[in-house]
One Martini backbone bead per residue (centre of mass of N, CA, C, O) as a GRO file, in nm:
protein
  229
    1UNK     BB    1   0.055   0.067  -0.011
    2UNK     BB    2   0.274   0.226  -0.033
    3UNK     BB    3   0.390   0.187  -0.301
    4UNK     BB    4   0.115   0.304  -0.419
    5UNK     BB    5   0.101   0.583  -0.313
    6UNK     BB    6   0.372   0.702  -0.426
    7UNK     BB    7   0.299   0.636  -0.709
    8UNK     BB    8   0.078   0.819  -0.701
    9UNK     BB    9   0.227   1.092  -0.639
   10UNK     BB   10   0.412   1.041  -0.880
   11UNK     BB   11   0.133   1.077  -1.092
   12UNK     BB   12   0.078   1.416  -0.983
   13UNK     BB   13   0.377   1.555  -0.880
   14UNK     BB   14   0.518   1.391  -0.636
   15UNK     BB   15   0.782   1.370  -0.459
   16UNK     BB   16   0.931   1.075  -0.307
   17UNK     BB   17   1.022   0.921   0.020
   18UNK     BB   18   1.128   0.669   0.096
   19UNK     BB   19   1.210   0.469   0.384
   20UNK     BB   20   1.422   0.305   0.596
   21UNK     BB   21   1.467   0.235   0.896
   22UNK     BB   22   1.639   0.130   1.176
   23UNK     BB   23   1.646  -0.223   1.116
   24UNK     BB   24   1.460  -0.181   0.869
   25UNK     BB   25   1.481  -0.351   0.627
   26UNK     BB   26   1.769  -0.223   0.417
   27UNK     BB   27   1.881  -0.130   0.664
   28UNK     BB   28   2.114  -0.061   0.883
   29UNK     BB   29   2.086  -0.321   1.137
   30UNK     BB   30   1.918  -0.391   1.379
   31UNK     BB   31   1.641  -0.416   1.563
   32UNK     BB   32   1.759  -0.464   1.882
   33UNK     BB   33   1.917  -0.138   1.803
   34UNK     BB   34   1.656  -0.005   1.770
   35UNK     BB   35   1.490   0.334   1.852
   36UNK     BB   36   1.346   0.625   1.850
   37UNK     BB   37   1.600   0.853   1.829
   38UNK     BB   38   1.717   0.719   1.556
   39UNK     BB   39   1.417   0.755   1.400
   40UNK     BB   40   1.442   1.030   1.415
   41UNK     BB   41   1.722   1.077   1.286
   42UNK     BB   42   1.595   0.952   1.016
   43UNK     BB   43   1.425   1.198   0.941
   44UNK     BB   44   1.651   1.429   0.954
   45UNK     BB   45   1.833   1.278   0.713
   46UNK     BB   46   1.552   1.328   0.496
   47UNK     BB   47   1.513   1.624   0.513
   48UNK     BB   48   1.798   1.698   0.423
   49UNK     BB   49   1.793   1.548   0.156
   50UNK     BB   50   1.568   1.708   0.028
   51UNK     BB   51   1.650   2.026   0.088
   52UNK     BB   52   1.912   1.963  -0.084
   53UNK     BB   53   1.709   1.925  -0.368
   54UNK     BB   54   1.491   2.109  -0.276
   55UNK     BB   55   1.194   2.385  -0.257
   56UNK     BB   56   0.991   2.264  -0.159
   57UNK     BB   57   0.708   2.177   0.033
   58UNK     BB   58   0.715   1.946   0.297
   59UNK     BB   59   0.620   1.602   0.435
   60UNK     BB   60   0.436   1.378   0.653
   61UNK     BB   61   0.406   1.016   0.615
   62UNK     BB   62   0.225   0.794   0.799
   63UNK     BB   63   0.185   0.427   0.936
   64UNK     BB   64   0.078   0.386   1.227
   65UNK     BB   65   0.367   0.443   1.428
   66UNK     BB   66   0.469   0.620   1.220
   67UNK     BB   67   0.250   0.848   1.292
   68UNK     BB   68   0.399   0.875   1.574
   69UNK     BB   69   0.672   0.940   1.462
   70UNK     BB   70   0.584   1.227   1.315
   71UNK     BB   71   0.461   1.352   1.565
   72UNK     BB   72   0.692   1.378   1.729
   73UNK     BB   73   0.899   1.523   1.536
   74UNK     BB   74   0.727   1.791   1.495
   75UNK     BB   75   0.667   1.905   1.788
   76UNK     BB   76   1.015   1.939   1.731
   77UNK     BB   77   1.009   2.084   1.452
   78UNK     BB   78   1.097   2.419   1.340
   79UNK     BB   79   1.024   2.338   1.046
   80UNK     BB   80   0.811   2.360   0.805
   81UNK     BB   81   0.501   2.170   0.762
   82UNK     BB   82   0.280   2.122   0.549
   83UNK     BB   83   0.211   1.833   0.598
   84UNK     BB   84   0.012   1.547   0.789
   85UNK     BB   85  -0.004   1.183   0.715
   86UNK     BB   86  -0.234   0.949   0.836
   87UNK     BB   87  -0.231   0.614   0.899
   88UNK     BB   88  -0.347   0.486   1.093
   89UNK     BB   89  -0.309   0.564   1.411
   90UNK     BB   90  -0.164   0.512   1.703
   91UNK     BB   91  -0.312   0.579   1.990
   92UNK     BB   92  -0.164   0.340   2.230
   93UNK     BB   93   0.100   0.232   2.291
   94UNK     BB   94   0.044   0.018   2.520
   95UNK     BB   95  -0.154  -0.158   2.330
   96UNK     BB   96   0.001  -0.198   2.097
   97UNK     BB   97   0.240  -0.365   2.258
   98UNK     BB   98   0.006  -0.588   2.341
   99UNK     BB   99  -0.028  -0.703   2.128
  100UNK     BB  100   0.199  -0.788   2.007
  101UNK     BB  101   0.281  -0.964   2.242
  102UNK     BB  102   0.024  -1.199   2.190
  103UNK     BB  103   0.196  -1.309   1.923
  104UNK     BB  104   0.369  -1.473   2.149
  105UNK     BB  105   0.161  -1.632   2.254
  106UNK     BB  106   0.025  -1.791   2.005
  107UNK     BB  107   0.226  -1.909   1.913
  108UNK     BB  108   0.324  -2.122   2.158
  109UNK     BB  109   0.065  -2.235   2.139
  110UNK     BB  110   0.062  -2.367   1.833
  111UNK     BB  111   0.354  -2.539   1.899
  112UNK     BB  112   0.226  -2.596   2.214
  113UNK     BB  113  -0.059  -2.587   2.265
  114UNK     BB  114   0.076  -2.362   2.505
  115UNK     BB  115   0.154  -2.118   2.674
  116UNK     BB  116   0.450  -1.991   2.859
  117UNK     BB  117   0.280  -1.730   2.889
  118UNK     BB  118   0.011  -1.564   3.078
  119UNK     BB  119   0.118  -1.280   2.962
  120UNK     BB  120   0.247  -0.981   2.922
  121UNK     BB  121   0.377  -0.870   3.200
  122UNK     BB  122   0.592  -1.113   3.187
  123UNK     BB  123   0.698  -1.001   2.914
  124UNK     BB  124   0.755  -0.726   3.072
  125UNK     BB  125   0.959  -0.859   3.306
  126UNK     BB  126   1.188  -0.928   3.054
  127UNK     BB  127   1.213  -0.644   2.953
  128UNK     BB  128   1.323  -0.532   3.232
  129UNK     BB  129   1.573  -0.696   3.275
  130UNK     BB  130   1.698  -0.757   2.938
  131UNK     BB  131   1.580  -0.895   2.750
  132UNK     BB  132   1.539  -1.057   2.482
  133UNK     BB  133   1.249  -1.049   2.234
  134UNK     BB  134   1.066  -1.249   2.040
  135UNK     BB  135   0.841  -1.107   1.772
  136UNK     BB  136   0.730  -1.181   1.438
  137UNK     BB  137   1.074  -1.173   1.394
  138UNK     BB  138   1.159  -0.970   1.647
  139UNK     BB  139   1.344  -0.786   1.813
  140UNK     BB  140   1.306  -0.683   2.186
  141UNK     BB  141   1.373  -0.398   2.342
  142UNK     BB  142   1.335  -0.172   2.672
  143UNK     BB  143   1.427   0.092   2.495
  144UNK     BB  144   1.175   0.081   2.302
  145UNK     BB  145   0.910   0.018   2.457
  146UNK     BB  146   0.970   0.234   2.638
  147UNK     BB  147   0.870   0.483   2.432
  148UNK     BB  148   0.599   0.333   2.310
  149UNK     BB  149   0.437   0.328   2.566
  150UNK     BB  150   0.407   0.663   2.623
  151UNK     BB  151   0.255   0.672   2.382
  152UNK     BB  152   0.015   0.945   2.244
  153UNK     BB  153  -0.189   1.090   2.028
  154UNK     BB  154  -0.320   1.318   2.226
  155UNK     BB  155  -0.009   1.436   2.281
  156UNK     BB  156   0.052   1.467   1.941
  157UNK     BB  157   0.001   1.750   1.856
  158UNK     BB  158  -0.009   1.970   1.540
  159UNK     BB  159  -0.056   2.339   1.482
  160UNK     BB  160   0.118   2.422   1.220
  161UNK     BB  161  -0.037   2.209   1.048
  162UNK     BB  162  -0.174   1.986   0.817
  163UNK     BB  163  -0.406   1.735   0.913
  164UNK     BB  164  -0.453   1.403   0.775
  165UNK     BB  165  -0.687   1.157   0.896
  166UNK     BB  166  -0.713   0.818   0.824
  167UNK     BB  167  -0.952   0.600   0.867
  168UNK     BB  168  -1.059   0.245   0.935
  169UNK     BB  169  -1.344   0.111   0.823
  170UNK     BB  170  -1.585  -0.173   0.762
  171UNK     BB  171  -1.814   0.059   0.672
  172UNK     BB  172  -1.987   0.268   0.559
  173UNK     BB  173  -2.106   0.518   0.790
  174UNK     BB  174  -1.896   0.406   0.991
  175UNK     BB  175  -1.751   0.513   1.285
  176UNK     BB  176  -1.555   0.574   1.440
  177UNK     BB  177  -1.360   0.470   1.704
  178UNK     BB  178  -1.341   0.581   1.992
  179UNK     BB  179  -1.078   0.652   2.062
  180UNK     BB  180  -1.037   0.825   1.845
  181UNK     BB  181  -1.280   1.044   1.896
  182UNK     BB  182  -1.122   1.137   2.153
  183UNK     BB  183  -0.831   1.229   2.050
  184UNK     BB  184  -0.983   1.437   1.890
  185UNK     BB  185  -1.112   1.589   2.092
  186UNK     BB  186  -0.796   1.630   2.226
  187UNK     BB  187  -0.753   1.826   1.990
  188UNK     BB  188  -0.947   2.050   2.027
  189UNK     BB  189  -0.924   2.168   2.322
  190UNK     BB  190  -0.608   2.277   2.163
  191UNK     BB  191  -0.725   2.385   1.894
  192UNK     BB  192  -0.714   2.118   1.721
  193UNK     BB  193  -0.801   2.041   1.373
  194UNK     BB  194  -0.847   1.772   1.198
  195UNK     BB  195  -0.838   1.619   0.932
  196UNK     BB  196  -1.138   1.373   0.876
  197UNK     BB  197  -1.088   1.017   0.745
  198UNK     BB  198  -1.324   0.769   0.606
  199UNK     BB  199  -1.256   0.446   0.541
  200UNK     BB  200  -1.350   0.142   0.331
  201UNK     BB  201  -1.164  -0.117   0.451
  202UNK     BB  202  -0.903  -0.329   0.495
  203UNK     BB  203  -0.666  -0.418   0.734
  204UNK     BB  204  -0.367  -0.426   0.601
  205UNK     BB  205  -0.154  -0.446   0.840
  206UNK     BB  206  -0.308  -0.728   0.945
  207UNK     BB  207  -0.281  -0.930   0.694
  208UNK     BB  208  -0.159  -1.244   0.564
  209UNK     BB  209  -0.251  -1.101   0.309
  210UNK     BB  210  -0.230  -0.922   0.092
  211UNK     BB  211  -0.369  -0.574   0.087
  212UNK     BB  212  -0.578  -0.359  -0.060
  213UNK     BB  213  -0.680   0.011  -0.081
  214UNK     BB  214  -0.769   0.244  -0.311
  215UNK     BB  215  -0.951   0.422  -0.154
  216UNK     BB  216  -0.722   0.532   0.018
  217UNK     BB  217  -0.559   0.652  -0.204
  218UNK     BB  218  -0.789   0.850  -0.331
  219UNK     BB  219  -0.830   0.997  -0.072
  220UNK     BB  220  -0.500   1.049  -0.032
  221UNK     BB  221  -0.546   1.300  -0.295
  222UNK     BB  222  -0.768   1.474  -0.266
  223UNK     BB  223  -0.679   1.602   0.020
  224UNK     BB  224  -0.441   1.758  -0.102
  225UNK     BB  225  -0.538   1.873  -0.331
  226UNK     BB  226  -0.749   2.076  -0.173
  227UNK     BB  227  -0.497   2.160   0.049
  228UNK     BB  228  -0.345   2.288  -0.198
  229UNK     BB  229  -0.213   2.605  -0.269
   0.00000   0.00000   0.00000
């Protein structure tokens, strides 16, 4: 989906760098090196390798975890950012690493027909001692996870820019889920107003088979060119 949407940006105008942060996909280092500071300081050697080649100006685009490693970004840097596109941002960093953590509960089912861990916690006490995690074939270690439990996207509001939040719903007419109108509410409040995208697709980046959903694409077309100067 990431490709495929570069793709459409770059056949209406858009140039697109698209990255692998450090310890994912192509990049060096290991994941169970990858750091959340780490994470942010690749994010500042793409935007000035952008700015070092052109002078149009500049957005960001996250999908999940992404969209939260975006806005943490952006609320502490300096230079005007055009747009920031969030994709299925993750709400609560603490749900979202139970949630993962609870496919190490899984495969151990799987493999053994009982989990050898009871619960989250006993695997977050692990991560506490010093262990290595792996989990759905990432090693995790108490450094990073430790960032990411902290993460709210409630208080990671960034009102300098236009933000268009892109939620994925069920079924056309399908309402936000709670926690997210809860966040956007708590962004309201504090006088920013994002533009909210419902678009009806599968959960793509949480499906076992490749999954695409055109209508996020063209969807996250419209809404650039809307607000393009």
């Amino acid at each position: 989906m990431a490709a495929m949407q570069a793709r459409a940006f770059a056949e209406t105008g858009f140039g697109v760098l698209q990255i692998d942060l450090f310890g994912c996909g192509d990049s060096d280092g290991e994941f169970s090196h990858a750091r959340w500071d780490i994470w942010k300081q690749d994010l500042f050697l793409a935007w000035n390798w952008l700015e070092n080649r052109t002078d149009v100006p500049i957005s960001l685009w996250g999908l999940r975890l992404g969209a939260l490693l975006a806005l943490d970004f952006a609320r502490n840097w300096e230079k005007p950012i055009d747009k920031i596109i969030l994709w299925q941002p993750v709400i609560n960093g603490t749900s979202f690493l139970n949630q993962f953590l609870r496919l190490r509960m899984a495969n151990e089912m799987l493999a053994d027909g009982s989990a050898k861990t009871t619960g989250t916690s006993m695997l977050r006490d692990s991560l506490a001692n010093g262990q290595v995690l792996e989990v759905a074939g990432y090693e995790l270690v108490s450094s990073l996870t430790d960032a990411i439990d902290s993460l709210r996207v409630a208080e990671l509001a960034v009102g300098k820019s236009i933000v268009h939040w892109f939620e994925i719903v069920a079924e056309p007419r399908r309402p936000m889920a709670p926690a997210g109108t809860n966040a956007i509410n708590q962004w309201k409040r504090n006088g920013i107003d994002p533009h909210v995208h419902l678009v009806p697709c599968p959960p793509f980046w949480a499906t076992q088979e490749i999954a695409e959903c055109p209508e996020l694409i063209s969807a996250t077309l419209a809404a650039i060119a809307a607000t393009a100067p």
